[in-house]
C-alpha positions as CSV (number, residue, x, y, z in Angstrom):
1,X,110.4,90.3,84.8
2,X,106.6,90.8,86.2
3,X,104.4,88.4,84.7
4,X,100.8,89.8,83.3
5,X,99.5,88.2,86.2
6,X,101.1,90.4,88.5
7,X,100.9,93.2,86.5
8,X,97.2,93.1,86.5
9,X,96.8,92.5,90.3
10,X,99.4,95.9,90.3
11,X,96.5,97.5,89.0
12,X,93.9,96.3,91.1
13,X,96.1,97.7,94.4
14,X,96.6,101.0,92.6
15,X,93.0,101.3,92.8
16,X,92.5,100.6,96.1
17,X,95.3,102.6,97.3
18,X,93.4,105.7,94.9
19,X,90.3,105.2,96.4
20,X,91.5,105.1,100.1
21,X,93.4,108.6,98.8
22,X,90.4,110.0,97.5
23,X,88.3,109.0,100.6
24,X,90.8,110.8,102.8
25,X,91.2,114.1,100.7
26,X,88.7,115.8,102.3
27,X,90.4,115.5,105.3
28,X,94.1,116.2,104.5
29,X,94.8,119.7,106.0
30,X,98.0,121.5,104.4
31,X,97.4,124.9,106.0
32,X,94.1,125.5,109.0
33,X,91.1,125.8,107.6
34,X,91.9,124.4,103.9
35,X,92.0,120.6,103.5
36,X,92.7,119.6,99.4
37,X,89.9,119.1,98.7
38,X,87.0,121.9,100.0
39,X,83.5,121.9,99.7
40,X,81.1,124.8,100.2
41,X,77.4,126.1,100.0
42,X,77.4,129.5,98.2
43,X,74.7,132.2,100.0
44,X,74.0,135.4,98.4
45,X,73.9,136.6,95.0
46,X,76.8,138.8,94.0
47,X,78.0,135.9,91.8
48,X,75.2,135.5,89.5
49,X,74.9,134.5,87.0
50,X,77.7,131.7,87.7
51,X,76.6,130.8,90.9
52,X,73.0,131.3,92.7
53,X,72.6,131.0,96.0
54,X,72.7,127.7,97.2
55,X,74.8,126.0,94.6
56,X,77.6,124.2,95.8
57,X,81.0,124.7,94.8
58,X,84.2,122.2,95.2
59,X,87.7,123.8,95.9
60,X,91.3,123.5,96.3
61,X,93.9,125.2,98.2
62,X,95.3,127.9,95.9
63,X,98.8,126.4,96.7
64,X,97.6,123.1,95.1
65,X,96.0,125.2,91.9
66,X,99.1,126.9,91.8
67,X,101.2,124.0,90.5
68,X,99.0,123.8,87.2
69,X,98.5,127.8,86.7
70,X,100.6,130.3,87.5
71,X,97.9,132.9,87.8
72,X,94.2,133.5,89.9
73,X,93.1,135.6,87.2
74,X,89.7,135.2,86.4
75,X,89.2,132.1,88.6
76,X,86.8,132.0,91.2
77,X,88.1,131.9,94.8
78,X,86.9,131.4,98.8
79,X,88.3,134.1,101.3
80,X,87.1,134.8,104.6
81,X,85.8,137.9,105.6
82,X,84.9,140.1,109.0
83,X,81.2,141.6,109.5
84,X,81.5,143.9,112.5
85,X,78.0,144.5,114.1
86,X,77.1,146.9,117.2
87,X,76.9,143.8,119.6
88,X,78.9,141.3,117.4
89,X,82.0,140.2,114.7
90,X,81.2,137.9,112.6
91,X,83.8,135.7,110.2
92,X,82.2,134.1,106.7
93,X,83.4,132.8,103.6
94,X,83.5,135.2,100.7
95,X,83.4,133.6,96.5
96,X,84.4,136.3,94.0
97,X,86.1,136.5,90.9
98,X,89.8,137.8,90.8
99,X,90.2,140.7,88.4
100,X,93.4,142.1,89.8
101,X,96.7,139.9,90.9
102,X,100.3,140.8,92.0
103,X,102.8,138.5,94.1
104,X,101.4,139.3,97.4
105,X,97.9,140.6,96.9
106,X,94.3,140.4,94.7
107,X,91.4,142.0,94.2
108,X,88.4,140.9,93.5
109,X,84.5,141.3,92.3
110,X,81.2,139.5,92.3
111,X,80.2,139.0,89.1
112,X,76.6,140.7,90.1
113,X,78.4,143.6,91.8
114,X,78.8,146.9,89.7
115,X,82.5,147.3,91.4
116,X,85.2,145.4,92.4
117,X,85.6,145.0,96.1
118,X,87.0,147.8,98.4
119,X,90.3,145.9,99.9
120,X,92.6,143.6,98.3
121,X,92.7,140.3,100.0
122,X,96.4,139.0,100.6
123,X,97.0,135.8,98.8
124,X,98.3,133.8,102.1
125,X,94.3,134.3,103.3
126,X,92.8,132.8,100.6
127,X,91.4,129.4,101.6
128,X,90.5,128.0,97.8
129,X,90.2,128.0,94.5
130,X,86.7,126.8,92.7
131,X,87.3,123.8,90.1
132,X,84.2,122.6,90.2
133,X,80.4,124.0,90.8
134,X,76.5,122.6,90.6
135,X,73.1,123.3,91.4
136,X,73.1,119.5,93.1
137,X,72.9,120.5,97.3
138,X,76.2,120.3,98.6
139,X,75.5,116.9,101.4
140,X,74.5,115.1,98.3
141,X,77.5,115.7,96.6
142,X,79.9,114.7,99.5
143,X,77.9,111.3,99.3
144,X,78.3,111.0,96.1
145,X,82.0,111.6,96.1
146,X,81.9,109.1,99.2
147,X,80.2,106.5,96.8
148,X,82.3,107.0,94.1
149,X,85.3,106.5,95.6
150,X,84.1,103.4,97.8
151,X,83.3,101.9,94.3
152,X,86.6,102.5,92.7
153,X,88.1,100.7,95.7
154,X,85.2,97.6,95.9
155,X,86.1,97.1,92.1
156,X,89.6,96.6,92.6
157,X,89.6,94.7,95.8
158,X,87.1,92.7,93.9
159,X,89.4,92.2,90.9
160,X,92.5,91.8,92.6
161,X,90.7,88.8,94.6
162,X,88.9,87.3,91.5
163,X,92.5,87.1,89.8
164,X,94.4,85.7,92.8
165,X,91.8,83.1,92.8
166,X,91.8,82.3,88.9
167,X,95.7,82.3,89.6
168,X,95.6,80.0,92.5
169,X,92.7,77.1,91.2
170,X,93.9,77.2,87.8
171,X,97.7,78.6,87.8
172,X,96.7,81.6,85.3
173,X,94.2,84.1,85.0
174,X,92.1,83.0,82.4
175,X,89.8,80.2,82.9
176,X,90.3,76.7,80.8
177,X,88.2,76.7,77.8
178,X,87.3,72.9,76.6
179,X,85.8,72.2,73.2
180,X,83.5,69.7,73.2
């Protein structure tokens, strides 16, 4: 049988071991291009009134999204698209809405744009799904994440040290109480 002690410094770990996974999320890739956790600067204004230009959204692979919802309909997602020039091709991120879905394929529209977009995008090229979007610039949210994280992991290292310690001076985790 665990003691409470033990169970209590159990804790403490698990939230160490959650902040070093949430520290490292941006950089776990399961496909090129797509780690689990994604996060982008919107530019242009097809999406407005959701998003203006400059907001900054936070996305997941669709793969990932897929285990909760069986459907992109109606979410928000990131695709890459080609702009061929005279002298040059040039790849950037797309963020529209999906208003059509099949197994294979959607189609979608910025929510500014009178009509949905010309080709369907396969599904396999889709790089994420939007959970998450502010107005707050996109470098001080990855620091904030980066802080939030690193203080869910300083709060348990610190607990998990300040009740081996109680356990070790005073053989329990609760400090002796005297009445005087």
């Amino acid at each position: 049988m665990v003691s409470y002690i033990e169970k209590e410094y159990q804790k403490y770990i698990l939230m160490v071991a959650i902040s070093i996974f949430l520290l490292l999320l941006p950089f776990i890739h399961i496909k090129p291009m797509a780690p689990l956790l994604q996060f982008y600067k919107t530019i242009g204004t097809s999406m407005e009134p959701t998003l203006y230009e400059g907001m900054t959204v936070i996305a997941i692979p669709p793969e990932i999204y897929m285990l909760f919802d069986k459907t992109l309909l109606g979410e928000i997602v990131i695709y890459p698209a080609l702009q061929i020039g005279e002298n040059y091709a040039t790849i950037f991120l797309i963020s529209h809405r999906v208003v059509w879905e099949n197994e294979t394929h959607v189609i979608t529209k910025g929510d500014n744009n009178p009509e949905e977009d010309p080709y369907p995008i396969p599904k396999n090229q889709i790089l994420g799904v939007v959970i998450y979007y502010t107005d707050i610039p996109t470098e001080r949210v990855k620091l904030y994440y980066i802080l939030g994280s690193l203080a869910i992991g300083i709060y348990g290292a610190y607990k998990g040290l300040q009740l081996k310690k109680r356990q070790y001076y005073y053989g329990t985790t609760y400090y002796p109480y005297y009445k005087r």
